[in-house]
C-alpha positions in Angstrom: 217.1 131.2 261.5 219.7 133.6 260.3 221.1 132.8 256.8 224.9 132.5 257.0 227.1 134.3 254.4 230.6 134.2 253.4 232.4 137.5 254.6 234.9 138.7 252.2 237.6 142.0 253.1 237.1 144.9 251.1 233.5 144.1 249.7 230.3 146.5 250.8 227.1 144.4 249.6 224.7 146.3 247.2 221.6 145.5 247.2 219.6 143.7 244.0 217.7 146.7 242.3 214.1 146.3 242.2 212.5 144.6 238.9 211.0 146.2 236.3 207.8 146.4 235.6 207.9 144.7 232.4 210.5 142.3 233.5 207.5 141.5 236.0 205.1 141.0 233.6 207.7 138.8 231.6 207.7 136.4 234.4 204.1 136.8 235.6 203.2 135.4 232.2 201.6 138.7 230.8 203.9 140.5 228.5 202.6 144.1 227.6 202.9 146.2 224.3 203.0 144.8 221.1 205.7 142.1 221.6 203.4 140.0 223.1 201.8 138.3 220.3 205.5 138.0 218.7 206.6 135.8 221.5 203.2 133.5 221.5 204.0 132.9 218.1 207.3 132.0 218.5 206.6 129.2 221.0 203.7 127.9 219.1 206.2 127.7 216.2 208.9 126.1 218.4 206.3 123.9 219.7 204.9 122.6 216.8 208.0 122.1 214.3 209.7 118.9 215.5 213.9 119.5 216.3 216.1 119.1 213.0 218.9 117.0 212.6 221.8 118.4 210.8 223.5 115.4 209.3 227.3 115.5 209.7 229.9 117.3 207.4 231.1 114.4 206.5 227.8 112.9 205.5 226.9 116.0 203.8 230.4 116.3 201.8 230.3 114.4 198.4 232.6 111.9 197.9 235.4 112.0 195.5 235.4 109.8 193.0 237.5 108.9 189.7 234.8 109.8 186.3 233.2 106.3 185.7 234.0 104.8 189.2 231.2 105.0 192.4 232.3 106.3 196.0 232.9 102.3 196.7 235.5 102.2 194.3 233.5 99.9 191.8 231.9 101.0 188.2 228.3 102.6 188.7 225.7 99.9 187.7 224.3 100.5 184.0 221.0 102.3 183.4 218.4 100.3 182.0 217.8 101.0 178.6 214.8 102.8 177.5 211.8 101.3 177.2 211.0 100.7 173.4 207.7 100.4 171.5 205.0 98.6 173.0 201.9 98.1 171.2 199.1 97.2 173.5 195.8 97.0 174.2 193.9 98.1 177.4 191.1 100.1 178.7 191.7 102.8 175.6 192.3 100.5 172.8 194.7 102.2 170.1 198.2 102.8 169.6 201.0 102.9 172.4 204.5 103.9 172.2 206.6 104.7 174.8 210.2 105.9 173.9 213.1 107.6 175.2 213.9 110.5 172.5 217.8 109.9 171.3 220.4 111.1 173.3 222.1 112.9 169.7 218.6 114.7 168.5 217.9 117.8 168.4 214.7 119.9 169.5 211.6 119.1 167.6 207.9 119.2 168.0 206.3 116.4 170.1 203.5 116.0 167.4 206.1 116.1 164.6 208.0 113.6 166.7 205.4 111.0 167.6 204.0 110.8 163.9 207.4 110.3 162.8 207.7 107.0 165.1 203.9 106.3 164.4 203.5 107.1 160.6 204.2 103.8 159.6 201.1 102.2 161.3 199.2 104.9 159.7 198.7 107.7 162.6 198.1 110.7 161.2 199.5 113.6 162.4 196.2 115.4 163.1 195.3 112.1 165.4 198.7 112.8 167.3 197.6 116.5 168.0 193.9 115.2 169.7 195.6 112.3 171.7 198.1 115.3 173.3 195.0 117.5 173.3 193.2 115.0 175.6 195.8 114.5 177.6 197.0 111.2 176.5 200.5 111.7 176.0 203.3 112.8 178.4 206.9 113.6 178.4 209.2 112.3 181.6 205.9 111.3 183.5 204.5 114.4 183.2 201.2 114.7 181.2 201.2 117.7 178.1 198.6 118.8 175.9 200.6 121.1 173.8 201.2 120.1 170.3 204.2 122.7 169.4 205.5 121.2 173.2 209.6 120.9 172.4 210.9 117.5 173.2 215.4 117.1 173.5 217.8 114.3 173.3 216.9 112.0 176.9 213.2 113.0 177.3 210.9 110.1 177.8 207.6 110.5 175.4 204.7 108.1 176.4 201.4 108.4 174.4 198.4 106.6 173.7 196.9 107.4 170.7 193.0 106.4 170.7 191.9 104.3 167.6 189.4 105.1 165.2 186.2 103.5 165.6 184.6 102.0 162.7 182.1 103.9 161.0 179.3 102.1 158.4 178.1 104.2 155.8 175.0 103.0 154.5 173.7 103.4 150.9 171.0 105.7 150.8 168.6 106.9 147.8 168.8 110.6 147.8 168.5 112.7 144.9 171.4 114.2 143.7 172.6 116.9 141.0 175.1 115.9 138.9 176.4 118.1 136.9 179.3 116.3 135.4 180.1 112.6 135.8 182.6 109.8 133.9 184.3 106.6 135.1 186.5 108.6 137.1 184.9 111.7 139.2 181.5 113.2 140.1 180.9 117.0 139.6 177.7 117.4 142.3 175.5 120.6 143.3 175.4 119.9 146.8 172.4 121.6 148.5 172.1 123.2 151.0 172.1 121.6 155.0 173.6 118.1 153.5 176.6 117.2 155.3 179.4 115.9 153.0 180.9 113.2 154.8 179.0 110.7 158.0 180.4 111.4 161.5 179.4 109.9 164.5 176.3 111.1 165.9 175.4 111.7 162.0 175.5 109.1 160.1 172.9 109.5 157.7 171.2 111.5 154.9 175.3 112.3 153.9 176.6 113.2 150.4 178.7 110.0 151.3 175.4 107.6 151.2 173.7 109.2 148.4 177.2 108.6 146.5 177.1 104.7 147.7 173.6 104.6 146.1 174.2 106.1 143.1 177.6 104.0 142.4 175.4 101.0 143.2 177.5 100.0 146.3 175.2 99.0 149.7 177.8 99.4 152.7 181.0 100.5 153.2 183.1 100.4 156.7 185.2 103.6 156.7 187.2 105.0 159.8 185.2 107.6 161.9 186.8 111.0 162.7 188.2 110.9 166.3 186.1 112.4 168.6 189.2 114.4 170.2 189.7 116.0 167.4 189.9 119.4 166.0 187.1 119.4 163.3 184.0 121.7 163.6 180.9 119.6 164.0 179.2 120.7 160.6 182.5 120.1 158.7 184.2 122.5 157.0 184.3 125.0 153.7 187.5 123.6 152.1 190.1 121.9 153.4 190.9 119.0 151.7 189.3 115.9 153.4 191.4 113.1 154.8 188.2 111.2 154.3 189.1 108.8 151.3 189.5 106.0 149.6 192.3 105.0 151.7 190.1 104.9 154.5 187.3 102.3 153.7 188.1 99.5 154.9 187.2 96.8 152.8 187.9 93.1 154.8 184.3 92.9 156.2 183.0 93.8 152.6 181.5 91.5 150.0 184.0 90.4 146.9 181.7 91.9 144.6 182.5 95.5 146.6 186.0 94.8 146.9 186.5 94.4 143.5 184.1 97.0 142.2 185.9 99.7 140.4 183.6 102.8 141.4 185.4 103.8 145.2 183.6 107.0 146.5 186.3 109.7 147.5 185.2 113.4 148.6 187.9 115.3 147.7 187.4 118.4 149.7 184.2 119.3 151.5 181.7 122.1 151.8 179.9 123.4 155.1 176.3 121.8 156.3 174.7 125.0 155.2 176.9 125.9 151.8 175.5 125.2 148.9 177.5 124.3 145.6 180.3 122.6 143.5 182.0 119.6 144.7 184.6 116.8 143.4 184.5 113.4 143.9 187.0 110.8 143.4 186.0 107.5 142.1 189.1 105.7 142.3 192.7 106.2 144.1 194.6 107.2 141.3 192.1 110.3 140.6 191.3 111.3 144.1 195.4 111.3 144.7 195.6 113.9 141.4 193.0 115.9 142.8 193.9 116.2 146.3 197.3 117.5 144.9 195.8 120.4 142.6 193.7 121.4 145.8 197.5 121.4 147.7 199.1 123.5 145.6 195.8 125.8 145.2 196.2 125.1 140.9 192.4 124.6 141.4 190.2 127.6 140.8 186.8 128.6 143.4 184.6 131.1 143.0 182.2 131.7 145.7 179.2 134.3 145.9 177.8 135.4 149.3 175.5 138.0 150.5 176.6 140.3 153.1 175.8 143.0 155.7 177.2 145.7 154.8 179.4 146.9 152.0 183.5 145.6 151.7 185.6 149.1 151.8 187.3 149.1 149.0 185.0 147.6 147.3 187.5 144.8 145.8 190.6 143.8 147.8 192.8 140.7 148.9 192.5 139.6 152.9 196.1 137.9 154.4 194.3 136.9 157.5 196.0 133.7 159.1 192.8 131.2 160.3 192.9 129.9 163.8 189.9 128.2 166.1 188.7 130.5 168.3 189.7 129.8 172.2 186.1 130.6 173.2 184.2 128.8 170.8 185.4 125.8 169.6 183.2 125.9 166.5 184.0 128.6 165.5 187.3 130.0 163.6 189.0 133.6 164.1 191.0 135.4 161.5 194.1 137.3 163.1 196.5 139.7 161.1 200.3 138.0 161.4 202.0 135.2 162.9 201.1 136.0 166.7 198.9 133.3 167.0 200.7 130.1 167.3 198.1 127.8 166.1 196.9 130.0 163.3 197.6 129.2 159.9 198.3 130.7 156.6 195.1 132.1 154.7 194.5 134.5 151.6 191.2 135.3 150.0 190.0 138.5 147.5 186.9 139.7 147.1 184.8 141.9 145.0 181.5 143.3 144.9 179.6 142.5 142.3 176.0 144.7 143.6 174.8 146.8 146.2 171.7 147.0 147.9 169.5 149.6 149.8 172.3 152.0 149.7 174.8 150.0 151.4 172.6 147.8 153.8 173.8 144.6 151.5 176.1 143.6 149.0 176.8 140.7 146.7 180.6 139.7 147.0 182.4 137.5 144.5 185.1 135.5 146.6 188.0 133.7 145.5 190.2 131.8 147.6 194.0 130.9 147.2 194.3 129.1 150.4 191.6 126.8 151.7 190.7 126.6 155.5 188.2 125.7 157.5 185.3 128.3 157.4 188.0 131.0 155.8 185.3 132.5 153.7 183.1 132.9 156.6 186.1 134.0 158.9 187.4 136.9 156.3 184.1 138.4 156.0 183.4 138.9 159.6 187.2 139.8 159.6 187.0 142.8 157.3 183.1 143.5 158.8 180.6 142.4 156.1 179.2 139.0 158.4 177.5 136.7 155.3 174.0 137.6 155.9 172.3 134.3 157.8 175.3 133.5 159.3 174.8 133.2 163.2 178.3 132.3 163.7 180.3 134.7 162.4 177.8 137.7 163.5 175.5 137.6 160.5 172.5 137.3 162.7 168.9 138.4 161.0 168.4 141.3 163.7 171.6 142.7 161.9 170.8 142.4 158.4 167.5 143.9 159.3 169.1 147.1 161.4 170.9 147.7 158.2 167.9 147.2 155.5 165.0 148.8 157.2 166.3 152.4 157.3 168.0 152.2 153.6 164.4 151.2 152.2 161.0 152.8 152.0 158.4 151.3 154.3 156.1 150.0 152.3 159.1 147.1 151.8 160.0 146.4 155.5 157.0 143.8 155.7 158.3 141.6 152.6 161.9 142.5 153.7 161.8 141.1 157.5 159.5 137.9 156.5 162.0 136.8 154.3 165.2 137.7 156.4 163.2 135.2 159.3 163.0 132.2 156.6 166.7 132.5 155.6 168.4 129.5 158.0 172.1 129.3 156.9 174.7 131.4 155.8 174.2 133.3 152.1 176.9 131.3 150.6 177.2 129.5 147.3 180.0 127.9 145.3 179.0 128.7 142.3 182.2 128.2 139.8 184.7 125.2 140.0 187.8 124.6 137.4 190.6 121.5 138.0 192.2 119.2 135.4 191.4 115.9 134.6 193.2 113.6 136.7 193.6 111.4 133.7 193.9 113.5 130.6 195.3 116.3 132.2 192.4 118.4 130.1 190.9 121.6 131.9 187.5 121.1 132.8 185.1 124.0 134.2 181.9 123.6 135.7 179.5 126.5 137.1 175.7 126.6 138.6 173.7 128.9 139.3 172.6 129.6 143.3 169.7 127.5 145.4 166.0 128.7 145.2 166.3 130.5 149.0 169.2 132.2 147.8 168.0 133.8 144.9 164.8 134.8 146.3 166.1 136.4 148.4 168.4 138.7 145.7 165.6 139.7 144.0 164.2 140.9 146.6 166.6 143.1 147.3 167.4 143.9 143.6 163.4 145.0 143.8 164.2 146.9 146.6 167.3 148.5 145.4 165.8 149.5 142.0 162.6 151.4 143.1 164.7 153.1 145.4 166.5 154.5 142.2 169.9 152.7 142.5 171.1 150.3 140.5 173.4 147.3 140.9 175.1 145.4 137.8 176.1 141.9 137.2 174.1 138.9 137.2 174.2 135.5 138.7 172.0 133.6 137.0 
């Protein structure tokens, strides 16, 4: 059947022009050339992402309001005021505070802020830094374990800060070296590989039980160190200790304990495998005197070490700030300037007092001005004379023997590497130790001379040294 069409005057018909062949392709379904995975992707991507809904313009224009008055014309409802302090106990037992930081404060630390609300309920600061460490303290809901994190005028600080567990520290009857002793301190030669103070995990064979024992007091319930926190495991050379009088805890105790007058106080504290001077405190009154000469360094250490290597120059002051290293959390780094940010101040000065097999050794007179944890032991691997024994800090024996053995004759590397395998801790000794009284204000100075493995050592190498035709000077007995 023919198709009618409409005739119009003056029009000639053209005909359609044929289709492409990619416009043939297009509709066929098979689009050729490198468009063709472009469109697929577009309408899987059109497919997939469900239609949009633009809201109105008049939804999506804020409404004009008066300041203080809502878009419905009545007063916006009050905020609820910040949560205050709530103490609480729960799954973590310790202290809780949750509280909104004034709106007319300025910046500040979050530790230095939280031990400002918490000081009072005696929370020390360096508590405060493990809790934020561990993760136990956040800032607008959001956890932070910075310390130095900066907290403003509206931020909401919630933190838990774990409690101390109770620690009993059992009299114990081990020998000690007194050197000095009246009713108000102890002057002890602490061996070697005692630790000062119980910890958990090492609660026995302390310089804390042996003191118990000696003063004639059984048990006392002190406050163990937090086991978040920042202390190396074998204690440290000098910092003063926070673990004092103030800390036993003496409700649980008999009343003939409570109201003895001998209270056991370590001052400041020596590493597990330094030997040496110490302080102790017997009652409040002297450890506070002490602990304040040890703040404002008026208290004179000497230390001797022996080394691997020779100090260049031989005498010299190190300005090395002391910070734990990031890899090893035992361990402390010394780094020049203020570019680490939790480094902190540290000054020591050295001088060599002998040398050994032409250089392969030295014994180096330290004295410190500052006191930080391991700072001895950090400065010397700092300035690249490791304290001989020290594993560490780099002092390892298959050092201190690459540096003897080709600075002495032969017939002495047999006696030399038998008894750089027996030495077991680090070379060094606190050998000189000067304070004033904390009652009379008189200057009292006490010295001793080094342990047995220690000076067998130094005269080996002084045997050494001397048939080799040098010759060191001074002497340290």
């Amino acid at each position: 059947m023919e198709q009618c069409r409409p005739s119009y005057p003056n029009i000639i018909p053209t005909p359609s022009p044929a289709p492409t062949a990619r416009f043939a392709s297009c509709c066929a379904g098979r689009l050729a050339g490198p468009a063709q995975w472009q469109l697929r992707r577009r309408h899987r991507r059109r497919r997939r992402s469900p239609p949009r809904s633009r809201p109105s313009y008049a939804a999506r224009r804020p409404a004009r309001a008066a300041p203080g008055i809502s878009a419905r014309g009545a007063p916006p409802p009050a905020r609820a005021p910040p949560r205050r302090r709530s103490r609480r106990r729960g799954a973590r037992a310790g202290t809780r505070l949750t509280e909104a930081v004034p709106a007319g404060e300025g910046r500040s630390r979050l530790d230095a802020w939280i031990s400002a609300r918490l000081g009072g309920g005696g929370v020390s600061r360096a508590r405060v830094q493990a809790s934020i460490r561990a993760g136990l303290v956040s800032v607008n809901g959001r956890p932070v374990s910075k310390v130095s994190h900066t907290v403003k005028g509206g931020d909401l600080v919630s933190c838990t800060v774990s409690e101390l567990q109770p620690l009993r520290a059992e009299a114990e009857d081990i020998p000690l070296d007194i050197v000095y002793e009246d009713d108000h301190l102890l002057v002890v030669n602490k061996p070697a590989h005692m630790v000062v103070h119980p910890a958990p995990g090492n609660t026995n064979g302390t310089l804390v039980n042996a003191i118990l024992h000696h003063c004639r007091i059984s048990t006392f319930t002190c406050l163990a160190r937090s086991s978040t926190g920042d202390e190396c495991p074998d204690s440290s050379d000098d910092d003063v200790d926070v673990f004092n009088v103030d800390q036993f805890a003496t409700e649980d105790l008999s009343s003939e304990v409570r109201n003895a007058l001998v209270r056991p106080g370590i001052v400041h504290r020596l590493d597990k495998g330094t030997s040496g001077l110490l302080v102790v405190a017997k009652d409040e009154h002297s450890h506070a005197q002490l602990a304040e000469q040890f703040k404002l360094h008026t208290i004179r250490r000497v230390y001797i070490s022996l080394t691997c290597g020779v100090p260049n120059p031989n005498s010299g002051r190190v300005e090395a700030s002391i910070a734990r290293d990031p890899n090893n959390r035992i361990r402390m780094i010394a780094v020049a300037g203020s570019g680490h940010r939790y480094a902190r101040h540290a000054a020591s000065r050295y001088k060599v007092r002998e040398i050994f097999a032409g250089g392969g050794s030295a014994l180096v007179e330290w004295r410190l001005e500052t006191g930080r944890t391991h700072q001895i032991r950090a400065h010397a691997k700092y300035i690249g004379i490791p304290l001989l024994g020290d594993e560490t800090y780099g002092g390892a024996k298959s050092m201190a023997l690459s540096l003897l053995r080709p600075r002495t004759p032969s017939i002495y590397h047999t006696d030399i590497s038998n008894l750089i395998s027996k030495v077991d801790r680090p070379c060094l000794h606190a050998t000189l130790l000067r304070f004033k009284h904390p009652l009379s204000g008189k200057t009292l100075e006490f010295s001793c001379p080094p342990p047995d493995d220690f000076l067998e050592l130094l005269d080996e190498l002084r045997r050494v040294t001397s048939s080799d035709g040098q010759n060191g000077d001074g002497d340290v007995r």
